[in-house]
C-alpha positions in Angstrom: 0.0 0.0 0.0 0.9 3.1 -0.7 2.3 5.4 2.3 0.2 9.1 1.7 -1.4 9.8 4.6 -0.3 11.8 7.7 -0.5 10.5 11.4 -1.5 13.5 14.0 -1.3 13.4 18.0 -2.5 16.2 19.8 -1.6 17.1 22.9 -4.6 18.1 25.1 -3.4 21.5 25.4 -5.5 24.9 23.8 -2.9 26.1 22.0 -2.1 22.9 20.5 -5.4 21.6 19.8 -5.9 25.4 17.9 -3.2 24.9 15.7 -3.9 21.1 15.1 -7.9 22.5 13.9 -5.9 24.6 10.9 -3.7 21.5 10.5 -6.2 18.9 9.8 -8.2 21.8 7.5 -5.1 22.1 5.7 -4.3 18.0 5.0 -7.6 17.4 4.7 -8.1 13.9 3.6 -4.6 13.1 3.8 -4.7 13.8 7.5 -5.7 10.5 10.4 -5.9 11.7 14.0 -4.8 9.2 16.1 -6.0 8.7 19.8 -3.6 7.5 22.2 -5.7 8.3 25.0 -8.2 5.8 24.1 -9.5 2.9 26.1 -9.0 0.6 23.4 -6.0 1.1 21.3 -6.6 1.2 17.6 -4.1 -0.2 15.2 -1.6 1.8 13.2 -2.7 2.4 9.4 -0.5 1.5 7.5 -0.2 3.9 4.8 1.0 6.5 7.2 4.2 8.6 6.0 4.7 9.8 9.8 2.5 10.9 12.9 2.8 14.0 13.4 3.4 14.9 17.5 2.0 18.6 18.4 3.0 18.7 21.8 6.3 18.9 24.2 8.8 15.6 24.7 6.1 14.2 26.7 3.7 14.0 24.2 6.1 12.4 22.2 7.3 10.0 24.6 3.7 8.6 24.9 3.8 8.0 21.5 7.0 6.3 21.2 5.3 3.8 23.5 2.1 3.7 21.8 3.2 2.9 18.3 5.3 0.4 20.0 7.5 -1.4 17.2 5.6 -0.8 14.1 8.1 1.7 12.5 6.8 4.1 11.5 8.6 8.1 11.5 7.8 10.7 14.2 7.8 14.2 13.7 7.8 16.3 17.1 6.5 19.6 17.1 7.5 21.9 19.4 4.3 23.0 21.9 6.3 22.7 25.4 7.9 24.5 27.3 11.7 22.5 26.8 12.0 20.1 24.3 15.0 17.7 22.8 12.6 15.2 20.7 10.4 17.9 18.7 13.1 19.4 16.3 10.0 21.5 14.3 8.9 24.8 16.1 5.4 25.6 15.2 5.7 28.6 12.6 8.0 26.3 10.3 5.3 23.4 10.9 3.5 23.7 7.5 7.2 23.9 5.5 8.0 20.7 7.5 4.8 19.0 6.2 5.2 19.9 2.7 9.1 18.5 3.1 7.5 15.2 4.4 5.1 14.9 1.3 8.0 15.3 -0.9 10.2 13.2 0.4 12.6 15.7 1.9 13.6 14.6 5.0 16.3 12.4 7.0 15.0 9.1 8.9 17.3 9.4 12.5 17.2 5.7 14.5 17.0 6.2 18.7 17.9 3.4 20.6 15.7 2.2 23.3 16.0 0.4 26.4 13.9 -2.8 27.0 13.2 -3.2 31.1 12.0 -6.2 32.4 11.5 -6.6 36.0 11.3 -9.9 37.8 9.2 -10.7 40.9 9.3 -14.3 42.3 10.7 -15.5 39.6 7.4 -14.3 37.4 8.3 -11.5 34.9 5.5 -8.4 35.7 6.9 -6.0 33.8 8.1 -5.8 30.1 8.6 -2.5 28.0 10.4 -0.6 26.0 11.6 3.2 27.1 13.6 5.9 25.0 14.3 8.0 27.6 15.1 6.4 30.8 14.1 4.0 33.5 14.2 5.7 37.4 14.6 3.5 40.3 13.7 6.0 43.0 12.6 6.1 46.9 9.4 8.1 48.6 10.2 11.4 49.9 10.6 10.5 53.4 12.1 7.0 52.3 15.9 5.9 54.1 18.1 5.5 50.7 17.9 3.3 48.5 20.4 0.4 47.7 20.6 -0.7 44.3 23.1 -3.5 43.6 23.7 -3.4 39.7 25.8 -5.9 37.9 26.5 -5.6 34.0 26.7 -9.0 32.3 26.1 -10.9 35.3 29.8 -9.3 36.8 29.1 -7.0 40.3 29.5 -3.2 39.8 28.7 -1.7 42.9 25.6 -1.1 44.9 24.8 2.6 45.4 23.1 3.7 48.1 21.3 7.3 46.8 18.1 8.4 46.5 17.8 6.4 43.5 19.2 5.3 39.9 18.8 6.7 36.4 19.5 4.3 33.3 19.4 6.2 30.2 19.4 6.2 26.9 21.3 9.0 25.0 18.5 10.3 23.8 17.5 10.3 27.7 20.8 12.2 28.1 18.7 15.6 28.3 16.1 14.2 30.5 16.8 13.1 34.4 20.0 12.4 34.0 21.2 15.5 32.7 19.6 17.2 35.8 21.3 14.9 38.0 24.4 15.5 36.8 25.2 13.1 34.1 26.6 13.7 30.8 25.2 15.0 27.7 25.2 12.2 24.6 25.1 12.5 21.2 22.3 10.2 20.3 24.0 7.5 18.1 27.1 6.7 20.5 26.1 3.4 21.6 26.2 3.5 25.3 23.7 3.1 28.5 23.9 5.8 30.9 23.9 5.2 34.5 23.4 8.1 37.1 22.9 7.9 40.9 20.6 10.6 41.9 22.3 12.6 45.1 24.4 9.6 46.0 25.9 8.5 49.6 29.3 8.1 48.0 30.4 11.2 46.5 32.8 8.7 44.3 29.3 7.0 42.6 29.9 9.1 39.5 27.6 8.9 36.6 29.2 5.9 34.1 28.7 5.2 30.5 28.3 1.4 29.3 28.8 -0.2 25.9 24.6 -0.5 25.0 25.2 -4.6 24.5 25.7 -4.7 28.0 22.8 -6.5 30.0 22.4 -4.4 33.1 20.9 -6.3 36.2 19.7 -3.8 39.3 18.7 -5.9 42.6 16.8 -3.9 45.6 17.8 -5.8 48.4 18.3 -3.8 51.6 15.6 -1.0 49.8 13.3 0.8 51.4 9.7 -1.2 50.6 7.7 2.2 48.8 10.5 2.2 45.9 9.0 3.1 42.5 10.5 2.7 39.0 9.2 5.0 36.7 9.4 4.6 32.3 10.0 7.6 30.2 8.6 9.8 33.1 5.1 8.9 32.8 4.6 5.2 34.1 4.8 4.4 37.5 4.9 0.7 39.2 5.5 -0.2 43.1 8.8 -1.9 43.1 9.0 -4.5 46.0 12.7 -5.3 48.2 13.3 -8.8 46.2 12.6 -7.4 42.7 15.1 -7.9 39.8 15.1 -5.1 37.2 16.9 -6.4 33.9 17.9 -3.4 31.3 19.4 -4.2 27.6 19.3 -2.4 24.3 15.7 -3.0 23.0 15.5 -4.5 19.0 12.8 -1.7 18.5 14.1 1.4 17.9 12.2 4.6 17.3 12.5 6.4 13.3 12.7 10.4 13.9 12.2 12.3 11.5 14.9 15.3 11.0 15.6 18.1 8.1 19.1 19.0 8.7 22.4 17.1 9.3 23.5 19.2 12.0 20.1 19.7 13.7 20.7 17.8 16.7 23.3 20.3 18.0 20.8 23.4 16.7 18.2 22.1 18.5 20.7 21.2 22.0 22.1 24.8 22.0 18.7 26.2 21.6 17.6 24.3 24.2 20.3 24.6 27.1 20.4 27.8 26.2 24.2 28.3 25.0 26.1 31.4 23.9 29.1 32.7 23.2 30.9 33.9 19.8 32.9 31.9 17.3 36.7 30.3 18.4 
């Protein structure tokens, strides 16, 4: 079948869902809107070009999950307030459009992180994330202990208020708050950062991404959450095993320039200064 059509998310914001009315006037019947708040989820046309994501790096990270491994290209569109995933700001949004119709555009690949978490020896939990997975304690919580081995080898066990593992696109998220490192998105690493560790030596670490990362709880606090792309919370209990590789399923950006990554970080972060 032939791929015409355009994919649009809307996030439930006024602004958004004003521009997204002229939008849909404006593809007319090339246009699908696509529901991920639904109570049952709908299947993925497939002679979509790309959904189309008005809305911030949530919105899009919603998405990601939704479309789950199907392939097909999203284009953020800048509605929030910070954003690393939407590239587009709005008043270039109908240029991008047209680009996407002709065939003008770069296809960028995200990794993603598959999490599988382990109770009892019965597996509860199994998802993919593009941001990061957060291993964190309730406010008044003691610290938590999370024991992590990579490739079945002992690391360490930090004791902190809890444990970031990221993805470089996740780079900018959580991690970058907590003092980890910015990423460029295609070096093929895991990201681990302790969040206000014990030990002032528990450094943030990068890992080759074909390394299986196993995180034990033992000696936790019992109200420890972990928490996917920011938006999914689940009760973690003391004996759980979380188990973290690179996922098979990664997620198809769309982009319009080479360089636009670093545009868009600069932008973002807010960076200045003249020309060495």
């Amino acid at each position: 079948m032939k791929q015409e059509r355009i994919g649009l998310v809307i996030k439930n914001e006024d602004h958004a869902q004003e521009k997204a009315q002229d939008l849909i006037k404006y593809l007319g019947d090339r246009c699908v809107i696509i529901d991920t708040q639904a109570r049952e989820r709908a299947d993925i046309p497939s002679d979509l070009i790309c959904i189309v994501v008005l809305g911030g790096d949530g919105t899009f990270l919603s998405v990601a999950r939704y479309i789950e491994n199907t392939g097909v290209p999203l284009m953020g569109v800048k509605f929030g307030e910070v954003g690393f995933l939407a590239e587009t700001t709005e008043e270039h949004l109908y240029d991008a459009i047209e680009a996407v119709v002709r065939g003008d555009y770069l296809i960028r690949e995200r990794r993603r992180l598959d999490i599988k978490v382990v109770r009892d020896d019965r597996l509860i939990i199994d998802v993919d994330v593009l941001n990061d997975a957060v291993i964190n304690k309730a406010a008044l919580s003691r610290l938590a202990s999370c024991a992590v081995y990579l490739d079945d080898d002992y690391l360490t066990t930090y004791r902190a208020d809890g444990l970031i593992v990221a993805t470089p696109t996740g780079s900018t998220a959580y991690s970058l708050a907590a003092g980890g490192p910015v990423v460029y998105p295609t070096v093929p690493s895991i990201i681990l950062t302790p969040i206000c560790p014990f030990t002032l030596t528990n450094r943030p670490l990068l890992i080759p991404d074909d390394t299986r990362v196993e995180i034990r709880l033992e000696g936790s606090p019992e109200d420890m959450i972990l928490t996917l792309d920011g938006q999914e919370g689940f009760e973690m209990d003391p004996g759980d095993k979380i188990y973290i590789k690179k996922s098979r399923n990664d997620i198809r950006m769309i982009s319009f320039a080479k360089d636009s990554y670093f545009k868009v970080l600069k932008t973002r972060l807010h960076w200045s200064g003249g020309r060495s």
